[in-house]
C-alpha positions as CSV (number, residue, x, y, z in Angstrom):
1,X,112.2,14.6,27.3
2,X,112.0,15.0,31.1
3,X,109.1,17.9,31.0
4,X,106.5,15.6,28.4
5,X,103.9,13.5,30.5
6,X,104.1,9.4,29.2
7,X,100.1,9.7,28.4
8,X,100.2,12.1,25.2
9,X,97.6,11.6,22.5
10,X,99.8,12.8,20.2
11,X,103.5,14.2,19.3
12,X,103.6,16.4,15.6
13,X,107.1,16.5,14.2
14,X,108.5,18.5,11.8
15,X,111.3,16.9,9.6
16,X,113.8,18.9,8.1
17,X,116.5,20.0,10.5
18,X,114.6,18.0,13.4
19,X,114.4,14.6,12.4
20,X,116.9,14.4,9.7
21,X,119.9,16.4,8.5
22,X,117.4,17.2,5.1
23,X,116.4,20.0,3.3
24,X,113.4,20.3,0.2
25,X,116.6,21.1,-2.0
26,X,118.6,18.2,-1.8
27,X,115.8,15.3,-3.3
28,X,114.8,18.0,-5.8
29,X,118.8,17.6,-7.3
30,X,118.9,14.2,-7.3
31,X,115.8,13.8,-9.0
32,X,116.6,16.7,-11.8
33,X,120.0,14.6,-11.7
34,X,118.3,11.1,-12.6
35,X,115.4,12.9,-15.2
36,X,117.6,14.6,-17.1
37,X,120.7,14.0,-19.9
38,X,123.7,14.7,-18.3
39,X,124.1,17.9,-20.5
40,X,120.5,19.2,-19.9
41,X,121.4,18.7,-16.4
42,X,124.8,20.7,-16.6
43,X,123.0,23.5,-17.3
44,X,120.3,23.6,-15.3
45,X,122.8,22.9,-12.6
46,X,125.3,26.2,-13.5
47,X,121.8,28.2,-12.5
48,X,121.8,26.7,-9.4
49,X,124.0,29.4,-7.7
50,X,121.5,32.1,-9.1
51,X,118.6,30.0,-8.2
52,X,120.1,29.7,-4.2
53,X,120.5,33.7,-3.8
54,X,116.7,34.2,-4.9
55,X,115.4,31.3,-2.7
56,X,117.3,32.6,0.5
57,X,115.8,36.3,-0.6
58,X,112.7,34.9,-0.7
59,X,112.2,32.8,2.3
60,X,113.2,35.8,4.4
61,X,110.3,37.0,3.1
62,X,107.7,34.0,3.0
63,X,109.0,30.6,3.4
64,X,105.7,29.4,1.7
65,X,106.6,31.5,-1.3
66,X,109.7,30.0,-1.0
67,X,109.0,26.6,-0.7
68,X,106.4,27.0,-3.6
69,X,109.2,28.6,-5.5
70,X,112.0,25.6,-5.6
71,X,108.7,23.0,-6.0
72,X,108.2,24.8,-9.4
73,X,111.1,23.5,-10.1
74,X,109.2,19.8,-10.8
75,X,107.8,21.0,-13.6
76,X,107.5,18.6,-16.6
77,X,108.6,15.2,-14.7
78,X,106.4,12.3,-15.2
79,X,104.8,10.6,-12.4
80,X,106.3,7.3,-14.0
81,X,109.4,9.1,-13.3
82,X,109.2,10.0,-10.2
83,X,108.1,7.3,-9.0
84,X,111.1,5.0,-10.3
85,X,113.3,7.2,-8.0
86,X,111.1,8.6,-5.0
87,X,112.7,5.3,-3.3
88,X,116.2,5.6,-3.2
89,X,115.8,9.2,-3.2
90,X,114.1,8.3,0.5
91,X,117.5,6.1,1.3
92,X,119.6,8.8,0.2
93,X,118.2,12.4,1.0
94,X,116.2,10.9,4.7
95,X,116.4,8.1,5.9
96,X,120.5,8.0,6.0
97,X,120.1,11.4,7.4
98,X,117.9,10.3,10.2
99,X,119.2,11.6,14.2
100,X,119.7,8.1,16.1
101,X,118.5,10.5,19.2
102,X,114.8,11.3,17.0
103,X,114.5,7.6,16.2
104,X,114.9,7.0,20.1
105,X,112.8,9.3,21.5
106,X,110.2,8.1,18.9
107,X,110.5,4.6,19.9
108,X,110.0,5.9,23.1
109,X,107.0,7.2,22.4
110,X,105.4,4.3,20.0
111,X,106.0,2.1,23.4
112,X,103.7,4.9,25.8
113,X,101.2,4.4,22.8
114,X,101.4,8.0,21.4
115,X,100.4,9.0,18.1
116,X,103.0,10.4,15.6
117,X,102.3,12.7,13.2
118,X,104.8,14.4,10.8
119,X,103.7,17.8,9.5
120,X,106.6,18.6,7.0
121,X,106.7,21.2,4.1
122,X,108.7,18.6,2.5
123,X,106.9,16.3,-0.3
124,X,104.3,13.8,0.5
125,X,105.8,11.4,-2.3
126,X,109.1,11.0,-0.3
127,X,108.1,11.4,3.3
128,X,105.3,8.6,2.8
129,X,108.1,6.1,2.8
130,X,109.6,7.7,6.0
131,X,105.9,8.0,7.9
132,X,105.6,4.3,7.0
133,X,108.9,3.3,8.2
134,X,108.6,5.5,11.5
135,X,105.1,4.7,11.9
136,X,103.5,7.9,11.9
137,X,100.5,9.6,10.3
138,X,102.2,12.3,7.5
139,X,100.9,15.7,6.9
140,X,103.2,17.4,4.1
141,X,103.0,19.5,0.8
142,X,101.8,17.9,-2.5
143,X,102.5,18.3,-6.1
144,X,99.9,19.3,-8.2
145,X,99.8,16.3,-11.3
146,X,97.7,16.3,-15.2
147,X,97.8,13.9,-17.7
148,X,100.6,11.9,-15.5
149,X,103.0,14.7,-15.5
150,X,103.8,17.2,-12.5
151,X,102.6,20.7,-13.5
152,X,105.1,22.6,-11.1
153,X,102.3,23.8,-8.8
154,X,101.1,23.1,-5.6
155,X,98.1,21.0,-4.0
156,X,97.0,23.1,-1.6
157,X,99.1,25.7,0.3
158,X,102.8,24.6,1.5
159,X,103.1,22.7,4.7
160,X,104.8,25.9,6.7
161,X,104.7,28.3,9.2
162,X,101.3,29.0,10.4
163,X,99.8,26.5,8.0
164,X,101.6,23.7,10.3
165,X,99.4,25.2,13.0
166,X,96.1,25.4,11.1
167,X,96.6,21.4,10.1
168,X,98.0,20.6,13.3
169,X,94.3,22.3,15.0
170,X,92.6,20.2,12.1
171,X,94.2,16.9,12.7
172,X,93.6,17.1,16.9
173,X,90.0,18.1,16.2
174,X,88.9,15.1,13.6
175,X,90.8,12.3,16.3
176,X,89.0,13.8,19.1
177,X,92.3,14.8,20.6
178,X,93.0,18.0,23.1
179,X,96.4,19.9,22.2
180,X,96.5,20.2,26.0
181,X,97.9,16.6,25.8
182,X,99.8,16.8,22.7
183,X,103.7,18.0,22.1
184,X,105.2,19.6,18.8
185,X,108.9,19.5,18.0
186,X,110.5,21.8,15.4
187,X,113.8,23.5,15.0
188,X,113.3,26.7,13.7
189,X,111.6,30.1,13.4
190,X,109.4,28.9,10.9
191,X,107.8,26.1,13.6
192,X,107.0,28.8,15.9
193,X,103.5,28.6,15.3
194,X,103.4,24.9,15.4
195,X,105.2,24.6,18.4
196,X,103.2,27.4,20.1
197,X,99.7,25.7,19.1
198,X,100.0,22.7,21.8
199,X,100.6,22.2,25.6
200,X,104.4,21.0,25.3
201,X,106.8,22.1,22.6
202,X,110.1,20.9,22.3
203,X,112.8,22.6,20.1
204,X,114.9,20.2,18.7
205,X,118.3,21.7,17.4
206,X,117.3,25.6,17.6
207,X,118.2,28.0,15.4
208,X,118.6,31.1,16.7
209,X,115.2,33.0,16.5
210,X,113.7,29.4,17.9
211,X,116.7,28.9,20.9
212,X,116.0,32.8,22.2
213,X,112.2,32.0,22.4
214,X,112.2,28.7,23.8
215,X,114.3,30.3,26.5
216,X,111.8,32.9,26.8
217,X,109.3,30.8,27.4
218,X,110.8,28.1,29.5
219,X,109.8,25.7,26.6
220,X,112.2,22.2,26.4
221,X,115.3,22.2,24.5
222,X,116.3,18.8,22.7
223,X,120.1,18.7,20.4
224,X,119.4,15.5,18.3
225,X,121.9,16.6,15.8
């Protein structure tokens, strides 16, 4: 990170793709796995396939229709339940997935005294355990909950594109922080705006869209994967 001053307030980070090898996919099948009977689960799984092609349609489209989309999927799971398994769904679907290069640079940056912040459409109920562990602040997408059971809706809007941005504005404002003094790292088109609201962006493992503009724009480019 040889372009990114030692004296930053704060560094935002999304997760998926940057931090870890993770997707919003993945801990949603291993908690349908563990929720259901193994034949309920069968055949909710044979949709899957169907389910993939209209996600991938639709997130060409709107990633936070997209996003909102697969979290419907939640619908009718307890909070008991969920919170039985949010743990080692954390140790399975994160934290093994976790770049040794990202858990570097953010040790790096806990010793210059900076401020982490993850901003992740992923869930807050399983990225809580990673902010703890990485000691970060966590801004994320929530589930929407009544009468102790997850209604398939959404708390809010879904932690992406341009929303990232919005909170990211919102966060430096309330801690009195500049975003002249504060970096972002993301890894695809869908961090754009995020990347683009503060003084230093990194792109960490580029897709394409996010690898053509970074070169564009002289911005830093980090391969943690």
């Amino acid at each position: 990170m040889k372009n990114l001053p030692n004296n930053l307030q704060a560094a935002y980070f999304d997760v998926d793709g940057t931090l870890s090898r993770s997707n919003i996919v993945d801990p949603l099948l291993y908690i349908k796995k563990h929720s259901m009977s193994p034949s309920r689960y069968s055949i909710w799984k044979a949709m899957l396939p169907f389910r993939f092609v209209y996600w991938t349609i639709l997130d060409k489209i709107s990633r936070e229709k997209a996003t909102a989309s697969i979290y419907r999927q939640y619908k009718g799971i307890s909070v008991e339940t969920m919170n039985s398994l949010k743990a080692q769904c954390y140790q399975e679907k994160y934290h093994k997935k976790l770049f040794p290069k990202a858990l570097e640079a953010i040790n790096t940056f806990k010793g210059q005294g900076t401020r982490m912040v993850l901003v992740s459409g992923s869930l807050d109920i399983f990225l809580q355990l990673l902010a703890e562990e990485l000691g970060a602040e966590l801004i994320s997408s929530r589930l929407e909950t009544k009468e102790g059971i997850y209604t398939g809706e959404m708390k809010d809007r879904a932690v992406s594109g341009k929303r990232k941005a919005e909170l990211i504005r919102q966060h430096a404002h309330s801690n009195q922080f500049t975003l002249e003094n504060c970096a972002s790292f993301g890894d695809s088109g869908d961090d754009i705006a995020m990347l683009s609201s503060v003084q230093y962006p990194v792109a960490v493992n580029p897709d394409k869209k996010l690898a053509s503009l970074a070169q564009k724009n002289n911005w830093e480019l980090l391969l943690w994967s």
